[in-house]
Residue, then its C-alpha position, 0 to 999 in steps of 0.5 A: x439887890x440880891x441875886x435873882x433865884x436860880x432857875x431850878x426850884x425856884x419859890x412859887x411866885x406868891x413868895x418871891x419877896x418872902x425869900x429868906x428867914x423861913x427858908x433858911x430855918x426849913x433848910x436847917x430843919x432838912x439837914x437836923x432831919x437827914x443827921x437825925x435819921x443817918x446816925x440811928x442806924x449806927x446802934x442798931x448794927x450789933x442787933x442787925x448782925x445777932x438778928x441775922x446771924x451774918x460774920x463780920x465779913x458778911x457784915x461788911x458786904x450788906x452795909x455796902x447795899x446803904x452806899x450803893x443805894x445812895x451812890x444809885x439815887x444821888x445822880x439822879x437827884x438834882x434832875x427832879x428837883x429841878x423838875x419837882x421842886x425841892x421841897x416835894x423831893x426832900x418830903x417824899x425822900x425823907x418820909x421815905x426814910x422814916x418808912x423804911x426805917x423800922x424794918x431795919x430793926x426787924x429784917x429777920x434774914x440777911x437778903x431782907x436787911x440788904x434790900x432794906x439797907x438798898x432802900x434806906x440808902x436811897x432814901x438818905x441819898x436823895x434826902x442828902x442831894x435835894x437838901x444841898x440843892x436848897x441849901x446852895x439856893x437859900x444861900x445864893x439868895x442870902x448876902x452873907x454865908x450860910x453852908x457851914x450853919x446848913x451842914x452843922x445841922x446834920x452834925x448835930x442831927x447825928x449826935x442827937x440821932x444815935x444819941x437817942x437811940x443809945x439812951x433808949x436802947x440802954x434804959x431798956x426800950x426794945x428796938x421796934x419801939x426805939x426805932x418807932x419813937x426815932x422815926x417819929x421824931x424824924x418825920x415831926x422835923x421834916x414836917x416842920x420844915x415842909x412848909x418852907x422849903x423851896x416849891x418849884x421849878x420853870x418848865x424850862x427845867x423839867x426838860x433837863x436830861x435825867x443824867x449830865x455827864x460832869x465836867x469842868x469845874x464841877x470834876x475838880x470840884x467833886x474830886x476835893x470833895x472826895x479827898x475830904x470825904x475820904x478823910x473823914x471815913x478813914x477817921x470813922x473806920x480806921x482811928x480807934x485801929x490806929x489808936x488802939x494800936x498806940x497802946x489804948x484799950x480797946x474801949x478808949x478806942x472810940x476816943x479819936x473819932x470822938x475828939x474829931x466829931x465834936x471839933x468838926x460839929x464846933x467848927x461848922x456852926x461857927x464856920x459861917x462867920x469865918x467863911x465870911x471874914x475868910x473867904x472860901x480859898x482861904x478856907x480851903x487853903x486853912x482848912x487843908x493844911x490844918x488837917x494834914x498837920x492832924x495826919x501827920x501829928x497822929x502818924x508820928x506821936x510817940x503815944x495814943x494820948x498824944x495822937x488825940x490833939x490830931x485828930x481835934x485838929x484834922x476835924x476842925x480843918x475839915x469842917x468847913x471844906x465842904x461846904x466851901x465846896x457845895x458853895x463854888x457848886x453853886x456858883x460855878x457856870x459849867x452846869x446847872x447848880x443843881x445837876x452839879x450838886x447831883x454829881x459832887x455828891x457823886x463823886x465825894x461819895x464815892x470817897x467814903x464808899x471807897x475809902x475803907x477799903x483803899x485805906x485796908x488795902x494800902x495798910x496791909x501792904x504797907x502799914x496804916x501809918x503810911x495809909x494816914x500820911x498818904x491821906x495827909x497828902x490828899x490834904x495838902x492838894x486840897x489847901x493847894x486848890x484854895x491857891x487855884x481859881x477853883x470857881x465860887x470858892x472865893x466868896x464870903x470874905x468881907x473889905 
């Protein structure tokens, strides 16, 4: 017999014994929707800055309003899916999105383009909580494990997002109608996943406080998620420095994020079959030391092209951390799942709105090399968690 639904955004009762195949494919369809529209931004950048005529420093300040935005909806999220349901959260928020997506491609001065950002930010914010709050759901309905699949989606979605956008921009597209033909395509996945997506809460739930400070297990759950998240910006931000560094051009630069991007997409769609032979505490343990071990092999090889291999092996390790994490969220009794998917998402976040700067900060000081060993140690705490009881994370392995 499977688990009861969770209190919050449980199915309407029409479709209580209806609770599996079209949930999940609408939950995958949320997560392809929030990559698709996350990454279309990233080409769009360089005419940002032409169009607004910022510096690069000046630059740096208003892409921080996208994270701030995220960082401001992100607490507040798990609450109204709780009370509204999932599915009106992830329309509402992810046509949000589709709206306030064009204007970034028009926002003629740098006050506009950061409040579109502030807004866009949002929107993907809410977007990103409400879809992991169906996701730990559908899958604690499921019998068998279904993250790594969810979140591999939203890696796709990104390849296929700035993908897109890149090819339409180089064939000669101008940015409105690139940015117009993107938003359509995100808005026609969102409504193909509309239909399914988890519709309701009980009254009891609408009356959860709007913010829950987080505790127990819920704080050493986010703060791995941070570790992991960090290790992922540090990789956006900073591989093609550190490569380019080792004596690769400039434009071999991109090689290492690349490398890491495809290892990580591979690992997350094949990732349910090893979280379910695995189990999640090996995972984090697997997955922890493998991405130290990529740390490491970029610290010390002696070249660039040598360095590339860890990069491969830190995004395979990290791949499936994550979504091990949003499992035990689900599954740990501090809080309600929803308001602890809320705060993870917090605080993980926090690791990649952060991360660029700690990183930039411990380089300077002491050189970047040391700045990926110290993250190889972040790494190694995490495979030390998957030796713990960290609540939730233990599941999915089979006799």
């Amino acid at each position: 017999m499977p688990p009861p639904v969770p209190a919050c955004c449980a199915l309407a009762p029409d479709t209580m014994n209806n609770y599996g195949l079209k949930q999940r494919v609408s939950t995958r369809l949320a997560f392809l929707a929030a990559g698709m529209a996350m990454s279309s931004w990233a080409p769009l950048v360089p005419y940002a800055q032409s169009r607004t005529g910022v510096e690069a420093a000046q630059l740096g300040l208003l892409l921080l309003c996208l994270g701030i935005g995220s960082l401001l909806a992100m607490p507040v999220t798990g609450v109204l899916a709780a009370r509204f349901g999932c599915r009106r959260v992830i329309m509402w928020s992810g046509l949000g999105c589709c709206a306030v997506f064009p204007f970034l491609a028009i926002a003629p001065s740098a006050p506009l383009l950061a409040l579109t950002l502030f807004l866009f930010g949002a929107t993907i914010g809410t977007l990103d909580v409400a879809m992991n709050v169906q996701a730990v759901i559908v899958e604690k309905d499921y019998d068998g494990a279904l993250m790594s699949g969810f979140h591999g989606m939203f890696s796709v979605g990104g390849i296929a997002g700035a993908g897109s956008m890149s090819a339409m921009l180089w064939a000669g597209l101008d940015i409105v109608t690139a940015s117009v033909v993107m938003t359509l395509a995100v808005a026609l996945v969102l409504l193909g996943a509309g239909p399914h997506l988890l519709r309701e809460a009980p009254a009891a739930e609408r009356d959860a406080p709007l913010l829950v400070v987080p505790r127990g297990a819920v704080v050493v759950i986010g703060v791995l998620c941070m570790f992991v998240f960090l290790a992922e910006g540090a990789v956006l931000d900073w591989s093609a420095v550190m490569l380019t560094n080792g004596g690769m051009s400039g434009a071999q630069g991109g090689l290492g994020y690349a490398a890491f991007a495809v290892a990580m997409t591979v690992g997350r769609l094949n990732g349910d079959k090893i979280v379910q032979r695995w189990g999640g505490r090996r995972i984090l343990m697997l997955g922890g030391l493998a991405s130290a071990a990529g740390f490491l092999l970029v610290v010390l090889a002696p070249s660039a092209w040598l360095a590339l291999p860890g990069f491969v092996l830190i995004g395979c390790g990290a791949s499936n951390i994550v979504p091990v994490l949003f499992t035990a969220a689900g599954s740990q009794r501090d809080m309600p799942a929803s308001l602890a998917v809320s705060a993870i998402s917090t605080i993980g976040y926090a690791g990649i709105l952060a991360g660029p700067g700690v990183i930039g900060f411990v380089a300077h000081a002491v050189g970047l090399q040391w700045a990926f060993a110290a993250l190889a140690g972040g790494m190694l705490l995490v495979a030390f968690s998957g030796l713990s009881n960290v609540p939730g994370a233990g599941g999915g392995a089979r006799p």
